[in-house]
C-alpha positions, -999 to 999 in steps of 0.1 A, spaced: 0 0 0 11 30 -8 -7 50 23 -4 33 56 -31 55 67 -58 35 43 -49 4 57 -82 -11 68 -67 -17 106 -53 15 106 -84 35 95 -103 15 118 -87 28 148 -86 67 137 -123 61 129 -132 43 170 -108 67 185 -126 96 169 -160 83 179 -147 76 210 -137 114 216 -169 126 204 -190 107 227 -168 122 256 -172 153 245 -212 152 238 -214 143 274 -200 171 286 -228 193 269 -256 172 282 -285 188 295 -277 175 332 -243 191 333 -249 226 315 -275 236 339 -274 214 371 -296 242 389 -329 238 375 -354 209 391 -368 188 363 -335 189 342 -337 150 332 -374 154 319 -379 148 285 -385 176 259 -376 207 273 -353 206 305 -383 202 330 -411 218 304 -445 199 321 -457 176 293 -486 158 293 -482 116 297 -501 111 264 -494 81 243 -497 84 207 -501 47 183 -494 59 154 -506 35 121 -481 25 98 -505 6 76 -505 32 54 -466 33 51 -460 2 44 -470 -1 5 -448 28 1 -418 9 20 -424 -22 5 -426 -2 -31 -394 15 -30 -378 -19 -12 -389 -39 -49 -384 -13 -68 -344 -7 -53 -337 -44 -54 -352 -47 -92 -327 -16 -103 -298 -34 -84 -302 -67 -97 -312 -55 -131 -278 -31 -134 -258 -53 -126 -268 -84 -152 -238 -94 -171 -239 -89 -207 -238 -119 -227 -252 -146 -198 -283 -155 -214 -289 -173 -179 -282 -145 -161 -307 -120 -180 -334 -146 -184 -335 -152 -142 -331 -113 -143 -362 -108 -163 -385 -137 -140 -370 -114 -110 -388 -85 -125 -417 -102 -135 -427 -111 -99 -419 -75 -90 -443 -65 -115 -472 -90 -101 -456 -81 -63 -467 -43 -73 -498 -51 -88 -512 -72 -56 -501 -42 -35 -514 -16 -57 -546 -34 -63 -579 -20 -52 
């Protein structure tokens, strides 16, 4: 290698140690230690702001055609980009992939 720095090992360490600093630094700006006079301090939100105990459920069954489109849809582009010209095999499982993407889409998109 020509940079000892972009060994993998090397890189790896920089990279933990950094984190490592950071972490120990952020904890010195916590809300606990920048103002350790005020009663409430570890209270979510808003250093000791009264908030109400309400519990929200929120629905996700309307997010999850959306997630489950874009999941098909990014797996399709990869797998279809990176067919390798010339494999008849290879494009041929390629294009039964994106058939059953195609009939996955249509049963989610159905009404």
């Amino acid at each position: 290698m020509s940079h000892w720095l972009l060994a993998p090992p090397v890189a790896f360490t920089v990279l933990l140690v950094t984190v490592w600093l950071k972490y120990h630094g952020m904890r010195l700006l916590r809300a606990g230690e920048c103002w350790p006079d005020r009663p409430g301090r570890d209270k979510a939100y808003g250093c000791g702001e009264d908030i109400k105990n309400s519990r929200v459920q929120p629905d996700y069954r309307e997010f999850f055609p959306f997630a489950f489109f874009f999941t098909i849809m990014h797996v399709v582009a990869l797998l279809v980009a990176t067919v390798p010209a010339g494999h008849a095999g290879a494009v041929l499982g390629a294009a039964v992939y994106l058939a059953g993407a195609s009939v996955a889409l249509f049963i989610l998109y159905r009404r």
